[in-house]
C-alpha positions in Angstrom: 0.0 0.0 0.0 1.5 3.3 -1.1 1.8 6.0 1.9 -1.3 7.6 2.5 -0.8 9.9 5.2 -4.3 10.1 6.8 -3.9 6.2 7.4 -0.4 6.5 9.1 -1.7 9.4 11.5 -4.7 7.0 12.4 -2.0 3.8 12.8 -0.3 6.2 15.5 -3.5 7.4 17.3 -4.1 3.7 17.7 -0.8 2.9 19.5 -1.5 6.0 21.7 -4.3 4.8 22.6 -2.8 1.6 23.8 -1.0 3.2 26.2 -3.5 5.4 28.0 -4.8 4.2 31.4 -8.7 4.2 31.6 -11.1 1.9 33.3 -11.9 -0.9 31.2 -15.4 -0.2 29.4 -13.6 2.9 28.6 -10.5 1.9 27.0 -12.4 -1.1 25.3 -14.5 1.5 23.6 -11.2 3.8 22.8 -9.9 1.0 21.3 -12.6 0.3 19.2 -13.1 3.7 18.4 -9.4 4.0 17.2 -8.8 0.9 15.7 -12.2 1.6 13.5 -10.9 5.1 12.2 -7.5 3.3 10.4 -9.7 0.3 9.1 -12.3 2.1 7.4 -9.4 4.4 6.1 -7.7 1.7 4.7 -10.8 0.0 3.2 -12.3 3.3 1.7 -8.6 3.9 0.5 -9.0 0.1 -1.9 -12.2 1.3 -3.1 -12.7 2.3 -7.2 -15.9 4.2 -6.7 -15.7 7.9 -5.4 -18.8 7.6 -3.2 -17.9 4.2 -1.9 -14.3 6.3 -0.9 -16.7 8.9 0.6 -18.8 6.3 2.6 -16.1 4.8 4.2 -13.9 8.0 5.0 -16.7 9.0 6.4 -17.5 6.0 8.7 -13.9 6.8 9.9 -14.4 10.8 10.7 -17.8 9.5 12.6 -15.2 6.7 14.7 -12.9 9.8 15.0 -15.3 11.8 16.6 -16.1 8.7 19.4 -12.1 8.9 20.6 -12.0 12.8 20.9 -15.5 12.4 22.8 -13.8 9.7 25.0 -10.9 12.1 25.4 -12.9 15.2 26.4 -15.0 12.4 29.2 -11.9 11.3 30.6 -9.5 14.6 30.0 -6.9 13.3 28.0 -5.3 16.2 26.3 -2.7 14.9 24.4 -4.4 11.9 22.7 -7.2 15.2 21.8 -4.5 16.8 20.2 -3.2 13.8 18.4 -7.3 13.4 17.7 -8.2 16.7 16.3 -5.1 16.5 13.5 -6.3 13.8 12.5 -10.2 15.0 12.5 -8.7 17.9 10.4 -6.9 15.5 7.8 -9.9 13.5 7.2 -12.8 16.5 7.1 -10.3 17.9 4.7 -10.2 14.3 2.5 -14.5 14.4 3.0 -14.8 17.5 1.9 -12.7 16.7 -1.3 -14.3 13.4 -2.0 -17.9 15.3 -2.0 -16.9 18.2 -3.9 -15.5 15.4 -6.7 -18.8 13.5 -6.6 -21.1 16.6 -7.1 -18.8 17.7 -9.7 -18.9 14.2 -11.7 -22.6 14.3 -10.9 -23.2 17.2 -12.8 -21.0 15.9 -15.6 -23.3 13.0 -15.4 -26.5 14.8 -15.0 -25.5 16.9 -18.6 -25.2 14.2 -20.6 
């Protein structure tokens, strides 16, 4: 897989969040949470069709949004900071996949 740097940030929040001490429904969910954000990355990354990209990319902003929830709960500020970067990388990566799709849309819708 070629470097795609979104997926590499994500890989890192993960092994953060290995190492932060919470109580155990907590971290499971962190975890979880984490782990979800570089999978769906990764799978919406193999994917041919823009919206498919989009759909997945997506699911991972919405997993990102569950660790920097967790972090606010439980105050962890520097797994927030590590959080909101990547929050920022992959709005930014949305927001490019939809403007693409309404823009091939349109082509689409013209002909």
């Amino acid at each position: 897989m070629r470097e795609f740097r979104c997926l590499t940030e994500a890989v890192q929040l993960y092994q953060e969040a290995k190492k932060v001490k919470l109580p155990y429904s907590l971290k499971d969910q962190l975890l979880r949470a984490s782990s979800s954000i570089a999978l769906n990355l990764s799978e919406g990354n193999d994917r041919y069709s823009l919206k498919d990209k989009r759909r997945f990319f997506n699911y991972a902003l919405t997993s990102l949004r569950e660790v920097q929830t967790l972090c606010k709960l439980e105050n962890l500020k520097e797994l927030a900071l590590k959080a909101d970067h990547l929050g920022a990388m992959i709005y930014v990566l949305n927001r490019n996949l939809t403007e693409t799709v309404a823009e091939a849309d349109a082509v689409t819708e013209k002909r």
